[in-house]
N, C-alpha and C positions, 0 to 999 in steps of 0.2 A: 784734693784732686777729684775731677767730676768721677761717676760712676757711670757707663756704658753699657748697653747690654745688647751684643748683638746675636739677633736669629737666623742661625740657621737651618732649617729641617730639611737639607736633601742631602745629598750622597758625599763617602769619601773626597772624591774630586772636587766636589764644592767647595768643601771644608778648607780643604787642603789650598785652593785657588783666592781663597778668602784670607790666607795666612798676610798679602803682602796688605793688606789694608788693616787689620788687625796689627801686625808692625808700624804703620802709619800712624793711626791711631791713638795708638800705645806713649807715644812719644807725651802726649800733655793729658793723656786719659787712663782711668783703671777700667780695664776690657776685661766684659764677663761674656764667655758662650753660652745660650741655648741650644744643644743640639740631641735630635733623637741618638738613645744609649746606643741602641745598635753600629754607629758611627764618631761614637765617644774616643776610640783609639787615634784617628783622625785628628782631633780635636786636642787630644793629650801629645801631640808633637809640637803644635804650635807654641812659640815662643813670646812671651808679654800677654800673658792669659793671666789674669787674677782667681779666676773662679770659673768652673763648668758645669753647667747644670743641663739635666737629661730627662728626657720625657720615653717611656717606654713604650712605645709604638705599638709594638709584638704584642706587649699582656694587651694593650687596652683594647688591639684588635680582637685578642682571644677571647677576653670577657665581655667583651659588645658581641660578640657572633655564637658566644657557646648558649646553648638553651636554659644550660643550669644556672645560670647566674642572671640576672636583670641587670638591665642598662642601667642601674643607678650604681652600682657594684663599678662600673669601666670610668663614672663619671666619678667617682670618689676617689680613685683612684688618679685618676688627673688633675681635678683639685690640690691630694695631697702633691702630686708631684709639683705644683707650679705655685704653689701656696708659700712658696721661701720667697717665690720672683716677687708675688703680691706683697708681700712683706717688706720688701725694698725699697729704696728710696732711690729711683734710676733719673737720673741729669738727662740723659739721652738715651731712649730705644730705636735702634736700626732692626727693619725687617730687611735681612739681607738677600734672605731665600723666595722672597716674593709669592710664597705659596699660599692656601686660604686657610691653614691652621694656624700659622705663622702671621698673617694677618686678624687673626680674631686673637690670637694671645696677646697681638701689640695692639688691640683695644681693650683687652683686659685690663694691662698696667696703668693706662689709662694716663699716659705722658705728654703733656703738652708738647715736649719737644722730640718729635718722633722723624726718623727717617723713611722712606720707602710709602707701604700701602697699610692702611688700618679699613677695618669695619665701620662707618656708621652706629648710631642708634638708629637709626633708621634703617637698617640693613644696604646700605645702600655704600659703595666704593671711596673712600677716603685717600688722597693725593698727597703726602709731603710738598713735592713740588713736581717740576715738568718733567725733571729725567724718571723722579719713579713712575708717571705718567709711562712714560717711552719706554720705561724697563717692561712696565706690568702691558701695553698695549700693543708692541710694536716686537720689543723683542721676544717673545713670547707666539707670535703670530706671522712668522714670515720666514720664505727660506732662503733669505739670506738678510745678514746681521752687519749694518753698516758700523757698528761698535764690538768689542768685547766685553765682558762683563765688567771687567776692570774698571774701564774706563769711566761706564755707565754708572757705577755704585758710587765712585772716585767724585763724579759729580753731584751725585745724588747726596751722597754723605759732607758735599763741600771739603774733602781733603784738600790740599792744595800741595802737598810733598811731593818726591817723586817715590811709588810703592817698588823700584826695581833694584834701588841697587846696593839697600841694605843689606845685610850677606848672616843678620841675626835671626831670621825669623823661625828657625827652626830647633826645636829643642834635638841636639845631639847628650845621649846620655856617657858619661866620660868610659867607662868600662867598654860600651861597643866602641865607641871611638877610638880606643887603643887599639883591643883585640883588629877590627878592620883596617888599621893603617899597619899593622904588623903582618896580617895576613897578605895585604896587599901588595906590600912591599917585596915579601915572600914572592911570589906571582910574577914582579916585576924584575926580580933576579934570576929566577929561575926561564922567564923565557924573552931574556935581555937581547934586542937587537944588535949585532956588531955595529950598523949604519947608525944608530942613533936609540931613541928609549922609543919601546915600544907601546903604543897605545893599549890600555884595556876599556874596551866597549863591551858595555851591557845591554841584553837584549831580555826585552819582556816578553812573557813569551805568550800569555795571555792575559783575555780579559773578562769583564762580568756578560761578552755579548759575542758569540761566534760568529756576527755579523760583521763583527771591529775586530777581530785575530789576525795577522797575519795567516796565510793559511802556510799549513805543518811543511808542503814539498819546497816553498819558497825556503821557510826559515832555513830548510835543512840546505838549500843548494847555497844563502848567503852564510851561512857559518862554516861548512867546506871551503869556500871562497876566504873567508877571514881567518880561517886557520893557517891558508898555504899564502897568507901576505906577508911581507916584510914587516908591514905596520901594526898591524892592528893583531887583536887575540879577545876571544869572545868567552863573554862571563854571561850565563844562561839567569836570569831573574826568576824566582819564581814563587809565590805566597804557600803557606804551612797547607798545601793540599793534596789528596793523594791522587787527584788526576793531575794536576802538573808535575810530581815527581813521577809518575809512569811517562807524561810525553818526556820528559830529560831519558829517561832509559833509552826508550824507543828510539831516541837524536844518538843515544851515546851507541848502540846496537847500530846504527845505517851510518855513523861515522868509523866506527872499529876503534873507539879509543871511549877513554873516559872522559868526558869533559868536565870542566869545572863550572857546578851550580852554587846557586848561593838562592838557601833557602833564607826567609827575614819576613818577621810582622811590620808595621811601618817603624817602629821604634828604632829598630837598628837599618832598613833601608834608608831613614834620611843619613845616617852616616855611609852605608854603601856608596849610594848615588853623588853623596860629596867626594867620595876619593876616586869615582871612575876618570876617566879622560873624556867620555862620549855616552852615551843612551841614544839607543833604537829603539821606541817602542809604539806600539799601537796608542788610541788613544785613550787614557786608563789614567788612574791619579796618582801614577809616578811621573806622568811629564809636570805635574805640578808642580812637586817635591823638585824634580831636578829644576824648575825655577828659581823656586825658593832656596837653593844652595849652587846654583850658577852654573849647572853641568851643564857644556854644549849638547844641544839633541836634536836627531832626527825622529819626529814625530809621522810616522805612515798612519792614515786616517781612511780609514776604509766602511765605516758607519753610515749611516742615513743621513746625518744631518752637518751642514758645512761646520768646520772648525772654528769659522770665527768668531762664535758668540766665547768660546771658552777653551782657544788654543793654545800654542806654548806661546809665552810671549818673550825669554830671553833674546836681546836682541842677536841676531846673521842667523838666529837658532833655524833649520827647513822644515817644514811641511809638504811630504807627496804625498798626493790628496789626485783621487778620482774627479774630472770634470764635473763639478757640481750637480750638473745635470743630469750625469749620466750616472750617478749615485747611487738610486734604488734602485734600479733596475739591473745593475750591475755589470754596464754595457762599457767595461774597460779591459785590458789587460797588464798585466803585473809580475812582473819578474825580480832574483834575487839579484841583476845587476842594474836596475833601477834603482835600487837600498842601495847599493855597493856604491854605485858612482856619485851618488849624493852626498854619502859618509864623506867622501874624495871632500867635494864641494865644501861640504863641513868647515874642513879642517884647510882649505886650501891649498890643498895636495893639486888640484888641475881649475881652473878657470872658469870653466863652463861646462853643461850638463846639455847632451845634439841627443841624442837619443834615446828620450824617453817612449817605453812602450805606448798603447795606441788609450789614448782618453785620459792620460795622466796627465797632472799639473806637479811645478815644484813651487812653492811659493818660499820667499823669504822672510823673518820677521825685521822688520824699521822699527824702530822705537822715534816717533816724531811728537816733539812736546813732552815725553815720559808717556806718550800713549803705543801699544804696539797696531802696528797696520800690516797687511799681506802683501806683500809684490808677486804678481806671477814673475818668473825668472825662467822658465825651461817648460817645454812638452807641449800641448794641446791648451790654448788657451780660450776661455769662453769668453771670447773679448764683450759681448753685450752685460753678463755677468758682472764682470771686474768693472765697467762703466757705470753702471746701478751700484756697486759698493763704493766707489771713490766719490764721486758726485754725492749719492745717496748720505755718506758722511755730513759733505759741508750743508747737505740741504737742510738733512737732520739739525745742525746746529743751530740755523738761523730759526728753527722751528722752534727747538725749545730754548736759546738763550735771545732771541731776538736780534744778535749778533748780524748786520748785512755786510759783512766785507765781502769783497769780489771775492769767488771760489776760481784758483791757481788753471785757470786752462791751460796755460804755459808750461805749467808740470805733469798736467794729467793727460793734457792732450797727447803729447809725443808719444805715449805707449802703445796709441793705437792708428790705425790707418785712416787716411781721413773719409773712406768708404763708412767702417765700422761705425764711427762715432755720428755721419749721418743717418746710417738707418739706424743708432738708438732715438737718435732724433723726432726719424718719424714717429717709431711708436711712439711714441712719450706724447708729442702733438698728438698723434689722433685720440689718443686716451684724455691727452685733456681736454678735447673737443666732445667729446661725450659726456665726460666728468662735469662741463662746468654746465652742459646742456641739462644734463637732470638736477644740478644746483639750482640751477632757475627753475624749472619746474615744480619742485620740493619750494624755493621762496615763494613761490604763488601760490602754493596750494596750500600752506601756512595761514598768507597772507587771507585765503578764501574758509581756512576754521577759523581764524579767528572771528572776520566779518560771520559767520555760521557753524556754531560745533558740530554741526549735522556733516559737515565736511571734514570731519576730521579722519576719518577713516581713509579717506583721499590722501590725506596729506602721511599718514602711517605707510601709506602702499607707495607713497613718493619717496619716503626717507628708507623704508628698505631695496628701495633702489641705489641709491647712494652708499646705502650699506655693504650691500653687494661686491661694492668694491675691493672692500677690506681682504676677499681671500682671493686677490689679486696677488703676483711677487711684482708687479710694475714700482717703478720707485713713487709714485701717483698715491700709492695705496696707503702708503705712512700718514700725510696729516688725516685720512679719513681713518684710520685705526684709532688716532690720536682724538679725533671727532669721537667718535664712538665709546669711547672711556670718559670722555666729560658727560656726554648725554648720560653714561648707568650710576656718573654719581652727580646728577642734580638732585638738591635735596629740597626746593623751593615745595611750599605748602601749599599752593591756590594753585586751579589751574591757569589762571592768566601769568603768573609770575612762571609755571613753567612755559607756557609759552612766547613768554619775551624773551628767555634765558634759551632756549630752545632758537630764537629767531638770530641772536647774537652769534651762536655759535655757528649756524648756516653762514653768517655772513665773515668771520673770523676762519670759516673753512674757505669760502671763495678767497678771499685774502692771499689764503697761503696757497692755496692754486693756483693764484695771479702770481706769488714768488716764484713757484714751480714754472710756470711759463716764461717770464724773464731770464731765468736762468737760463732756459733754453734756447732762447732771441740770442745770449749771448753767447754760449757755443756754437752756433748757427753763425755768427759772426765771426768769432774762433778759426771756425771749419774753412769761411770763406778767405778768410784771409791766406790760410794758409797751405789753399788749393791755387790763390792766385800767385804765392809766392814760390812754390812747385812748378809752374806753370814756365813763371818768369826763368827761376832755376833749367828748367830742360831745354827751354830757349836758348839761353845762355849758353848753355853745356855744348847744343848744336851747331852753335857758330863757332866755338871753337873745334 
């Protein structure tokens, strides 16, 4: 059986979000983790892990920064740590974490058959294929993520299973898994609906960023509220800390009772999170965990940066999520019967969700093809937003699979007014109108180093105008992000061969700019159509 190694050096939630493709995986490979120790616990949940190996972040930063020691001291140290990997015989390295430690260690191992991003010898950016392209340029650079993470590695790594709806990927240890269905069941006795069985939902109650908490007056107004339901009964989450055992005090003092917490490292939360009925939580890598063992959740997202590169992806699972836009600056409002009437939603207790507070969205997850996609469904919708992700998808595809099937206007269209979906129109035209004008400008002035290197300095001041684009959020901005990552890993030796190679790719960007604008001829066609058939409709309507 081949041997595997995939990297990942970021956070719990990573880890944890990486379980369902390490399941995938696992099926015809022996899967080994790199992950920094400090996130090894993470790591030790996952289920079809052969081996975990750890890089100590902490010391190496200490001994590279502390005076008393020399940087050879922090380098020796990481040699000896990674000095087993070198020793390996690995079939396949995935860089999964796409970061630049993570990338110089998967040119270390030195594996022809590598996934994601490696180093050069040349110092210069190394590509598996197009999606790590589009992972490391696109998703990485934009605020808003036509994919989820999932999806993007899924391709990248060539899986082809579906990563959702194995129910194995998480190691449950047998002793928590008694003790917690015992206790639970306890719980479930003791505060037995006569109408029916009542739900226990767990609510998290923080996270690593007070920016993403729910804040304290809500939780406390929605666990009051859950207390005096028929249905439901609120089990408070909280990690071995001694500021979230004070906020349980302080909820259990402004409720006048005790409530039931449940302290757990992750070892025994993935059995928690298996036996609840529901999870509420902010976004934190227990909505992972409750994918990875199939607990319905309400996911409230209240951080800086939109959910989709790395939301819950269980599918009907919600997300209320602040108008994207209005995110940083924190220009929403948010109450505990927003939460409340979601949870409803959840479980299908009521239909529909009329009134959400002012800037809020509820989105729902689809699983289409085994991929999860967002529906806005309730609140304040950023209709220009959700037009730039859905479209933005299939554009993205034809980008990097070459793939031109017609993109569904039939399906995408009807979500939006046929106002809305013209002025995306506009911009999007007038940006390619610009775009393809400094395209030509930038081939000329190419065109004019070449015939004279004296002019090259022209043509550098051309192409960082084109560049320019990239910290654009227009859906325009993607093949030039994609641009811009082939240009930092050309590896050509002369300068005429980077100049041909540099000329091709000007011309393979207009390309995809001419795709970009056909698509929009035919939503423009879309639009018309079905302004004349509304037309026709009110006509209609009138004679009768």
């Amino acid at each position: 059986m081949n041997n595997v190694l995939l990297i990942n050096l970021k956070r719990y939630g990573d880890i944890f979000c990486m379980g369902h493709q390490v399941n995938d995986i696992s099926r015809t490979k022996k899967v080994s983790l790199l992950v920094y120790k400090e996130f090894e616990s993470a790591a030790k949940c996952l289920n079809n892990v052969t081996n975990i190996y750890t890089i100590d972040r902490k010391r190496l930063i200490l001994l590279n920064k502390n005076p008393l020691f020399s940087k050879a001291s922090a380098l020796n140290l990481f040699h000896k740590e990674v000095e087993v990997l070198l020793g390996t015989q690995w079939d396949q390295v995935i860089n999964y974490s796409n970061e630049i430690a993570a990338s110089y260690i998967t040119s270390m191992l030195k594996c022809p058959n590598y996934k994601g991003v490696r180093i050069s010898k040349h110092g210069t950016i190394e590509y598996s294929n197009k999606w790590s392209l589009y992972l490391n340029e696109v998703m990485t650079q934009t605020d808003f993520y036509p994919y989820h993470i999932l999806e993007i590695t899924k391709n990248m790594i060539d899986t082809k299973s579906n990563p959702i709806v194995d129910k194995n990927k998480i190691i449950e240890h047998i002793e928590n898994k008694a003790i917690t269905r015992k206790n639970f069941s306890s719980i479930r006795d003791k505060y037995h609906n006569p109408n029916g069985p009542i739900r226990l939902i767990g609510i998290q109650l923080k996270t690593s960023k007070e920016s993403k908490d729910i804040p304290y007056s809500i939780l406390l107004d929605l666990i009051k509220t859950l207390l005096n339901s028929a249905q439901y009964f609120p089990l408070l989450l909280i990690a071995p800390d001694e500021q979230e055992r004070m906020m349980v005090e302080k909820l259990n003092q402004a409720v006048g009772e005790d409530l039931i917490s449940i302290e757990s490292d992750f070892s025994a939360s993935c059995s928690i999170i298996k036996e609840l009925d529901g999870l509420i939580t902010p976004d934190t890598s227990i909505k992972h965990i409750a994918d990875l063992v199939d607990t319905p959740t309400l996911e409230v997202s209240l951080g800086e940066s939109p959910f989709h590169l790395q939301g819950s992806i269980r599918d009907n699972n919600l997300i209320l999520s602040p108008v994207i836009s209005k995110k940083k600056n924190r220009d929403y409002s948010l109450d505990s019967h927003d939460i409340y009437q979601s949870l409803d939603l959840l479980f299908g207790d009521i239909s529909s969700v009329n009134d959400l507070s002012r800037n809020l969205t509820l989105y729902r997850v689809v699983n289409t093809d085994n991929n999860p996609i967002y529906i806005p469904i309730a609140g304040t919708i950023n209709s220009f937003f959700e037009i730039n992700y859905l479209i933005g998808r299939h554009y993205s595809s034809i980008l990097v699979t070459g793939d031109k099937n017609k993109i569904p206007f039939e399906s995408i269209g009807p979500q939006f007014s046929s106002v809305e979906l013209s002025h995306w129109v506009g911009v999007q035209k007038e940006n390619i109108t610009h775009i393809v004008k400094d395209l030509l400008t930038g081939l000329r002035s190419l065109k004019l180093a070449k015939e004279d290197p004296k002019n090259g300095d022209q043509f550098l001041e051309k192409l960082n105008i084109i560049l320019d684009y990239c910290d654009r959020t227009e859906i325009s901005s993607i093949p030039i992000r994609m641009f811009r990552g082939k240009i930092e890993a050309i590896q050509s030796e002369t300068v005429k061969e980077n100049v041909k190679e540099m000329e091709e790719l000007l011309f393979s960007l207009k390309n995809q700019i001419q795709i970009l604008s056909s698509i929009i001829g035919e939503l423009e066609s879309y639009i018309d159509k079905r302004i004349t058939k509304e037309r026709h409709d009110s006509i209609s309507h009138l004679r009768v």
